[in-house]
C-alpha positions as CSV (number, residue, x, y, z in Angstrom):
1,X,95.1,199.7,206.1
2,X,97.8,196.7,204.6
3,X,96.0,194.1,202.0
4,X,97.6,190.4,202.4
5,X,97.4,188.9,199.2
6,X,97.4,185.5,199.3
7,X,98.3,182.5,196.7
8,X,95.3,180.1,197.3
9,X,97.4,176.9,196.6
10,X,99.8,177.3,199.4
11,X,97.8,179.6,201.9
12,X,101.2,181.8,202.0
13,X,101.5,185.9,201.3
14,X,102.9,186.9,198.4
15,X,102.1,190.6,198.8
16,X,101.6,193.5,201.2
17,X,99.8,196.5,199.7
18,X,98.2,199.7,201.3
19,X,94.7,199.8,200.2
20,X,93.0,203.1,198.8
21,X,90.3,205.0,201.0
22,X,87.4,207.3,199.3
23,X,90.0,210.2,199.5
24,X,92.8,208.1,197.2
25,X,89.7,207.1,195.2
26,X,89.0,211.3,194.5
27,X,92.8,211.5,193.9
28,X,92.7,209.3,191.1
29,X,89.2,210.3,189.5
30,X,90.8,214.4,189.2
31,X,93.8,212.6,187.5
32,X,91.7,210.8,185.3
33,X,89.5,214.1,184.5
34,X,92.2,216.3,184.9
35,X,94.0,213.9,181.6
36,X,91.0,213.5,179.8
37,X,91.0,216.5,177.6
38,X,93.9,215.7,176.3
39,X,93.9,212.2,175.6
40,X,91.0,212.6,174.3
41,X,92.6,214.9,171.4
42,X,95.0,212.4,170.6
43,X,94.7,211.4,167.2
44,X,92.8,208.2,166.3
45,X,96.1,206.8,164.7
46,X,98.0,207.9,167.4
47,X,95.7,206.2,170.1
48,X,95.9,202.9,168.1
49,X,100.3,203.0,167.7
50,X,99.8,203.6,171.8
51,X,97.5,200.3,172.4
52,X,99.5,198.5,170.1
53,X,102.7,199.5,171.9
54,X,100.9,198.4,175.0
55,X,100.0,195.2,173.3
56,X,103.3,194.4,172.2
57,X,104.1,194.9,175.9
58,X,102.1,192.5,177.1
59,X,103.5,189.9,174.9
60,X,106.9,191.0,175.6
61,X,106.3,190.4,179.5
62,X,103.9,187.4,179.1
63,X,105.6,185.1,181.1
64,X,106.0,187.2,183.9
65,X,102.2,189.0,183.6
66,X,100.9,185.0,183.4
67,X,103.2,183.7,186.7
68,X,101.5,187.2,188.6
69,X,98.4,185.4,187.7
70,X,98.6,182.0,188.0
71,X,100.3,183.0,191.9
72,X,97.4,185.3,192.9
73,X,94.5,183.2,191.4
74,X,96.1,179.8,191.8
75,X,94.9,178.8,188.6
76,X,96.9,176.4,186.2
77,X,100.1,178.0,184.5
78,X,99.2,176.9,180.8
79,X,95.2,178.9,181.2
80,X,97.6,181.9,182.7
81,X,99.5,181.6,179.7
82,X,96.1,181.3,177.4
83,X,94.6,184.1,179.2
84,X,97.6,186.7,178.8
85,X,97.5,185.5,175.4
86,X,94.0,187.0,174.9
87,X,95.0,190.5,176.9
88,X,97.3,191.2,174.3
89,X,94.6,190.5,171.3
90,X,92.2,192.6,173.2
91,X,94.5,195.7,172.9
92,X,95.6,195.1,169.1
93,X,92.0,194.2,168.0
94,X,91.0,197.8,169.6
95,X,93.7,199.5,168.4
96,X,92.7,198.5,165.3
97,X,89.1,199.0,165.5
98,X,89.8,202.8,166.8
99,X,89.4,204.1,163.2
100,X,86.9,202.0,162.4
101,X,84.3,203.4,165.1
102,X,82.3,205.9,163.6
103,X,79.4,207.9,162.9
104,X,77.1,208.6,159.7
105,X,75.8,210.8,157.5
106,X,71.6,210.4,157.0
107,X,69.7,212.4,154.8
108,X,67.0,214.7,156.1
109,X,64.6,217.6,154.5
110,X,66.3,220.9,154.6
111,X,69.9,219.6,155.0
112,X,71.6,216.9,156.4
113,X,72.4,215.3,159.7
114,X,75.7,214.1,160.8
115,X,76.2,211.5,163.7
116,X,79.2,211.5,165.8
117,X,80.8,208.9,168.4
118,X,81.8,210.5,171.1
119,X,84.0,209.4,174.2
120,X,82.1,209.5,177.9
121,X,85.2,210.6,179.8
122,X,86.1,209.6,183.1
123,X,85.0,205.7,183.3
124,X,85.4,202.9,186.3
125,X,85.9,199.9,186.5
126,X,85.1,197.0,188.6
127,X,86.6,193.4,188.1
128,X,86.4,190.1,189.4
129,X,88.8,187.8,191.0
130,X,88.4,184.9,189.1
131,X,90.4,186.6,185.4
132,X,91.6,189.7,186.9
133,X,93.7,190.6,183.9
134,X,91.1,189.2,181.4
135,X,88.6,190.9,182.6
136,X,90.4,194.1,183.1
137,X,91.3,194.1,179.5
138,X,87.7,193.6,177.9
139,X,87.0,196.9,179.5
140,X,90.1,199.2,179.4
141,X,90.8,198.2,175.5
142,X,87.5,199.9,174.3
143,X,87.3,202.9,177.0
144,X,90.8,204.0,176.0
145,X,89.9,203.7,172.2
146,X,86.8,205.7,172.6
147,X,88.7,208.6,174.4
148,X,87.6,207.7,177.6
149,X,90.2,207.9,181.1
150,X,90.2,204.9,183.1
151,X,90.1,204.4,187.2
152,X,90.6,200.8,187.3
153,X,89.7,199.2,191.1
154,X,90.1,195.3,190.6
155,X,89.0,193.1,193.1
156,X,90.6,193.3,196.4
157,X,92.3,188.9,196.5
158,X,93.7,189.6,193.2
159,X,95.2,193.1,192.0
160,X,98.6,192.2,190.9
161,X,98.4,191.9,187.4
162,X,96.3,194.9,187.0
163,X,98.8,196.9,188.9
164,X,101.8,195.6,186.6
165,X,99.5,196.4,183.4
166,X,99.5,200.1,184.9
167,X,103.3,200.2,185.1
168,X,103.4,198.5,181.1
169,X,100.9,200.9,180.3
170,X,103.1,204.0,181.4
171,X,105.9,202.6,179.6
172,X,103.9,202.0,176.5
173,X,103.7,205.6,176.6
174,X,100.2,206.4,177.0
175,X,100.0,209.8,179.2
176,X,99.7,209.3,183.2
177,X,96.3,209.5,184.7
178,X,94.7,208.3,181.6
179,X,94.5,204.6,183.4
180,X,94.9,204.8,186.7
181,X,94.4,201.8,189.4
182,X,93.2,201.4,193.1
183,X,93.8,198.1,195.2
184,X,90.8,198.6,198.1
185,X,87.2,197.3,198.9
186,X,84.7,197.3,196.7
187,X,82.5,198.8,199.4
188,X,84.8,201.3,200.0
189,X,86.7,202.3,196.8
190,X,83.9,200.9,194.4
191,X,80.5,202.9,195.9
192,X,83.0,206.1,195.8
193,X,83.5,205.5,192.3
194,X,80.1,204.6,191.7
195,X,78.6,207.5,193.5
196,X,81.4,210.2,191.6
197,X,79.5,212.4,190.1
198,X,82.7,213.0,187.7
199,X,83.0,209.4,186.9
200,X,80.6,209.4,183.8
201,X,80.0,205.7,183.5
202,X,80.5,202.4,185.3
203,X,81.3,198.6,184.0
204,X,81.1,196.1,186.4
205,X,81.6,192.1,186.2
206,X,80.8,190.0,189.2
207,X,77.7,189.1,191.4
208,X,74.2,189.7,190.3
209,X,73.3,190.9,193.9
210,X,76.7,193.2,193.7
211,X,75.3,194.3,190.3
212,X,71.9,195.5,191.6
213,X,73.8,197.8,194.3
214,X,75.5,199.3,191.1
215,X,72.8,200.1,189.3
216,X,70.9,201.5,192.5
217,X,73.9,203.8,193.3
218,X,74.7,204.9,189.7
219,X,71.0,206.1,189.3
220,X,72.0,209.1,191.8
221,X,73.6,210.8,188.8
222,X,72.3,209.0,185.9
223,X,75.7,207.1,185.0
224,X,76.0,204.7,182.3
225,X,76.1,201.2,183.4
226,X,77.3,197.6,182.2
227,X,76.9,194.8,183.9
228,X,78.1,191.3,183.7
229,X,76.9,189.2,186.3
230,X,76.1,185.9,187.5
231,X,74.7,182.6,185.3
232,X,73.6,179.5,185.8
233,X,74.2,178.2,182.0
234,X,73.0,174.9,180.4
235,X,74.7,172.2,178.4
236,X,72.4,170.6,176.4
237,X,73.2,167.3,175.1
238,X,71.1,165.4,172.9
239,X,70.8,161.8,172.1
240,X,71.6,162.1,168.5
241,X,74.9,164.4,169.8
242,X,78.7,162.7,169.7
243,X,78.5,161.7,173.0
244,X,81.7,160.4,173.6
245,X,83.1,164.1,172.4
246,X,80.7,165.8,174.3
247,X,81.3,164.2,177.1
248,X,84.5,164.9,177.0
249,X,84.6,168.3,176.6
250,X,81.9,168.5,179.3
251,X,84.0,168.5,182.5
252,X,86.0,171.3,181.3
253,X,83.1,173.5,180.8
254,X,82.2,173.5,184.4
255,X,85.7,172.8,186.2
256,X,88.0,175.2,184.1
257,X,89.5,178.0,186.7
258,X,87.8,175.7,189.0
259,X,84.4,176.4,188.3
260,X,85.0,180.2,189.3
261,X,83.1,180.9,185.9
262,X,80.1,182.9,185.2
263,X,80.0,180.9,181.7
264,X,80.5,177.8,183.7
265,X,77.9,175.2,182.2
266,X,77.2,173.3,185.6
267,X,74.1,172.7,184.7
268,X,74.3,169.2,182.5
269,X,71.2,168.4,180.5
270,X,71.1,164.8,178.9
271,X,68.1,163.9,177.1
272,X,67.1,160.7,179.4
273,X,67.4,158.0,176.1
274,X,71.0,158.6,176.3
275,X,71.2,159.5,180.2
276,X,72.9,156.7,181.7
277,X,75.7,156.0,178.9
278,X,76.6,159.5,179.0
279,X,77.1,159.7,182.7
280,X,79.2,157.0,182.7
281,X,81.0,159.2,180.1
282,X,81.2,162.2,182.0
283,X,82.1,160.3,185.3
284,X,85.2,158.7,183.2
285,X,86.0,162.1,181.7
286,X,85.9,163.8,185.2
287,X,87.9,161.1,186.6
288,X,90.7,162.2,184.0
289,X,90.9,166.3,185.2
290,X,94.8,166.7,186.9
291,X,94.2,168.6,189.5
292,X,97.5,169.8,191.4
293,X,100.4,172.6,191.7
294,X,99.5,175.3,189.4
295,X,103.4,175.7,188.7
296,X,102.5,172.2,186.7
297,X,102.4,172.5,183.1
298,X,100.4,169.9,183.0
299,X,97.8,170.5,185.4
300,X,94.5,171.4,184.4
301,X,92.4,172.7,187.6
302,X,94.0,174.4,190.5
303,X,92.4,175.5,193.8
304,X,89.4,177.5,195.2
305,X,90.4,181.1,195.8
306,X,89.5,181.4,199.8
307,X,88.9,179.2,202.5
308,X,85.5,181.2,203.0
309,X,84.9,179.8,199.5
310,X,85.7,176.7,199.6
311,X,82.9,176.8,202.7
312,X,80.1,178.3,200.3
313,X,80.9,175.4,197.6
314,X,80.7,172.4,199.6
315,X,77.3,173.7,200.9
316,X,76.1,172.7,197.9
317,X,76.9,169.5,197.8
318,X,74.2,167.2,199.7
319,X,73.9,163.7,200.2
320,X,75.8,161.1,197.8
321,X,77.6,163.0,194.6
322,X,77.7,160.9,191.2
323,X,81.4,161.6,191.4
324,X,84.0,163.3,193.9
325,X,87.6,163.5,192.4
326,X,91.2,163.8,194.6
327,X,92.5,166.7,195.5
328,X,96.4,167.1,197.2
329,X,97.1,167.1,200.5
330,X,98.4,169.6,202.7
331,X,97.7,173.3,202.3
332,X,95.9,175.3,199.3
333,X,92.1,176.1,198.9
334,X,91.5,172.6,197.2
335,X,87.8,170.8,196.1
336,X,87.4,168.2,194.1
337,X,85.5,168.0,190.7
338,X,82.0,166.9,191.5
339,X,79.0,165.4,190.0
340,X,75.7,165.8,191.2
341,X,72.4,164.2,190.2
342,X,69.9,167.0,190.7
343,X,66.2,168.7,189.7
344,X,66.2,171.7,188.2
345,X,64.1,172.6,191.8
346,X,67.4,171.5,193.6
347,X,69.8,174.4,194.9
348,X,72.7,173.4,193.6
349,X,70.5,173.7,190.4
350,X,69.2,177.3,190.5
351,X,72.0,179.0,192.2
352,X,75.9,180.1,191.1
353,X,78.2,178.0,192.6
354,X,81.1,179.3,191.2
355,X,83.2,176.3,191.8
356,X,83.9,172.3,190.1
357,X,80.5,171.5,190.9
358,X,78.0,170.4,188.1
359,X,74.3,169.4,188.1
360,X,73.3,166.6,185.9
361,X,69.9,166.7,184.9
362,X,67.5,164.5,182.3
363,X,65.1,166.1,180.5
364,X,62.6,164.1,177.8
365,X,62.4,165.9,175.4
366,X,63.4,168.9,173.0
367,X,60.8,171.2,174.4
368,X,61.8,170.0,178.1
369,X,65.3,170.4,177.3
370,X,64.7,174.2,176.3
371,X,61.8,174.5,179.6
372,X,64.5,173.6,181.7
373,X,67.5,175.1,179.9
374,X,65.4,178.6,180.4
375,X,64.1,178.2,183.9
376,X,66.2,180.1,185.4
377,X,66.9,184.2,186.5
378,X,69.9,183.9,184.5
379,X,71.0,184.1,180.7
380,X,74.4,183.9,180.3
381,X,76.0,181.0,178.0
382,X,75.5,177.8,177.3
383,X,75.8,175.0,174.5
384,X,73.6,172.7,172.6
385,X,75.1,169.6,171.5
386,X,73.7,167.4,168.4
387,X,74.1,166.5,165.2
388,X,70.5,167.5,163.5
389,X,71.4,171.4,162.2
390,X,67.7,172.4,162.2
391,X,67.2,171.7,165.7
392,X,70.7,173.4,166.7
393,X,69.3,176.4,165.2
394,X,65.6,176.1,166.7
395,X,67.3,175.7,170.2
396,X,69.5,178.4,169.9
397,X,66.9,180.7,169.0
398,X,64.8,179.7,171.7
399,X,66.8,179.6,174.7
400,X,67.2,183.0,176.5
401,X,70.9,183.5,177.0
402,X,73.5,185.5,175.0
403,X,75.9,183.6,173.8
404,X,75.7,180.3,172.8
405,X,77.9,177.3,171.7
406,X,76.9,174.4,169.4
407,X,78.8,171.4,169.6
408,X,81.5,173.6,170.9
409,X,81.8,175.4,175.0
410,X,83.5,177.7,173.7
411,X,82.0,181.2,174.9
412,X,84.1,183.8,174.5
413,X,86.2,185.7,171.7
414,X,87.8,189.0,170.7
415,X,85.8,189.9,168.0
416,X,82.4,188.7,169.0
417,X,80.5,190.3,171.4
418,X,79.9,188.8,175.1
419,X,76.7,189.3,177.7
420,X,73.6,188.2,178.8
421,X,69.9,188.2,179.5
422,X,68.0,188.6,182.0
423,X,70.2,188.7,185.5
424,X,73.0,188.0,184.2
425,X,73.4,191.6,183.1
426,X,72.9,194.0,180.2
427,X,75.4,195.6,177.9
428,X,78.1,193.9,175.7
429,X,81.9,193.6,176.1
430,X,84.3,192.5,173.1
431,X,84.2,192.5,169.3
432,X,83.1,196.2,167.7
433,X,79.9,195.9,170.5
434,X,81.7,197.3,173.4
435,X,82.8,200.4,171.4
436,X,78.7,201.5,171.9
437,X,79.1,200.9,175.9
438,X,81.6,203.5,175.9
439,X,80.8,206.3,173.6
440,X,77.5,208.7,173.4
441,X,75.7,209.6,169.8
442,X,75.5,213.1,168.7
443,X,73.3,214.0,166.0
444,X,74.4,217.1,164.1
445,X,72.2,218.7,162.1
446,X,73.0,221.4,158.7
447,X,70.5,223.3,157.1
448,X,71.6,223.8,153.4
449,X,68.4,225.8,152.5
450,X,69.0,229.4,151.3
């Protein structure tokens, strides 16, 4: 069966592709298998000149990887840019850590034991639609430094890049079949490779109800499992904060990539002293997000990715918002940047959006702010903004999410690891942490006693 891909900002096909079945999806888990012996052999200095080369690749073709993405997500051309940016430090920062990933050597009575880090093998994946080559990248860079093959199914509106990173991949030189990609469903292609009983372990980023179906299918055979799911995160803004920096900064924590974020911070907590001047912050701030052609260098949000969607989002909105922003005319999958005045009870509140839509919420108090901050199934990301260290600290500590911003929404970088609690998945990906998602410990033990 043919896959339309679309480009979301002008509702026009940009590709045609035949989409993989359950017997593709075998195909490509006997390559993988069939090429992991010897890839695994390769030398760890080897392996790393090979993800460099691929690295180097990546920069080499950046422009072109970042217009693939910025056509198939409809997101801005300058995050494109930013995000291909980060695929190439993703493959040099794990081609450098491949010699670095290791076991130890532990004392024992009678001898000594020896640990060693050993690769899985055959490993899919399953990525999102919203950073197709991002995402793809957290998760191929440490499987192919641990030894591991890769089947590689992104998500069905957005496998363009991912197919192109195959092809730079090949001519990087790494050996065929060691990453290997299929364009299909997720119910199709995806439950095949989860059910495999030759694919050794599964990482998956999307939906928290996706994510349960995972880890129910990948019990049949005991496979390995990360998940990176859905959140719900707070920003926390205190009255002693720099609110005219936080505020600021606020609207692009919920609206970058359109609010198709899991680290999204759409849930706005303002300690109620301060509540009032710092909406009228945030509403000025909003006000100022370009939101247009993706092609536009300056532009800073760009459209939902479906029609279907933008349906789901606007269901959230109810009543009258605290802000609405423009959005063009004419065709593309466009919602505005809104603003609404919620509970924590409220839907819009306790469920993902996943699009420019933000709650703004007061709270009284530092204990309320973390009560609220934490009532939630998810445990993603979030930030805490003031200027008293202790409490920054204290708040930190005590909210239940796993990675965490202070006077900063920043969430995510190479070298530091990136997950969450509770539903929002288990497991870690980035920094030296993903290397232990996709290797296995073997303890060793020598007797030296005559």
């Amino acid at each position: 069966m043919a896959l339309t891909v679309l480009n979301p900002a002008t509702e026009q096909p940009i590709a045609e592709l035949q989409q993989a079945g359950v017997e593709e999806t075998d195909a490509a888990v006997a390559r993988a298998r069939d090429a992991y012996p010897a890839w695994r052999a390769v030398a760890p200095t080897d392996r790393a000149r090979l993800l460099r080369r691929l690295a180097t690749l990546v920069e080499e073709h950046s422009e072109e990887l970042s217009q693939i993405e910025s056509q198939n997500v409809g997101k801005p051309i300058s995050s494109a840019r930013g995000e291909v940016g980060m695929v190439a430090q993703v493959f040099h920062f794990y081609a450098g850590a491949i010699d670095k990933h290791y076991g130890e050597t532990i004392p024992v009575a009678g001898g000594a034991a020896l640990t060693f880090r050993e690769s899985l093998g055959v490993v899919g994946l399953i990525t999102p639609w919203n950073f197709p080559l991002n995402i793809a990248s957290w998760k191929i860079g440490p499987a192919l430094a641990c030894g591991n093959t890769v089947v590689l199914k992104p998500a069905e509106l957005t496998p363009l890049s991912a197919l192109r990173l195959a092809e730079l991949a090949l001519d990087a030189g790494i050996p065929d079949g060691v990453l290997n990609v299929l364009v299909g469903k997720g119910s199709v292609v995806g439950q095949r490779l989860i059910e495999h009983p030759d694919v050794a372990k599964i990482g998956f980023t999307g939906s928290t109800e996706v994510g349960q179906r995972v880890m129910q299918g990948a019990a049949a055979t005991i496979k390995r499992v990360t998940l990176e799911l859905g959140g719900k995160s707070a920003n926390i803004i205190f009255a002693d904060a720099d609110l005219e920096k936080a505020a600021t900064s606020a609207p692009y924590s919920v609206f970058d990539n359109a609010g198709q974020d899991c680290c999204a911070r759409s849930r706005i907590l303002v300690e109620r002293s301060v509540y009032d001047r710092f909406v009228g912050l945030l509403v000025d701030a909003t006000r100022n997000v370009k939101v247009g052609d993706p092609r536009d260098d300056a532009t800073e949000m760009g459209p939902l990715i479906s029609a279907a969607h933008r349906e789901t989002v606007a269901s959230f909105v109810e009543g009258e918002p605290l802000f609405s922003g423009d959005v063009p005319d004419g065709p593309g999958f466009w919602f505005p940047c809104t603003l609404v005045e919620a509970t924590n009870d409220d839907r819009v509140a306790r469920e993902e959006v996943f699009g420019p839509v933000a709650a703004v919420i007061p709270f009284e108090n530092e204990a309320d702010a973390i009560r609220i901050a934490n009532d939630t199934p998810y445990g993603l990301s979030g930030s805490i903004w003031t200027r008293d260290g202790a409490r920054a600290l204290r708040v930190a500590r005590a909210l239940e999410s796993g990675v965490l911003s202070i006077n900063s929404n920043s969430s995510v970088r190479v070298s530091t690891p990136f997950g969450g609690f509770k539903q929002s998945g288990f497991g870690r990906e980035l920094g030296m942490h993903a290397l232990q998602s996709y290797s296995e410990v073997k303890s060793v033990y020598i007797s030296t006693e005559g």
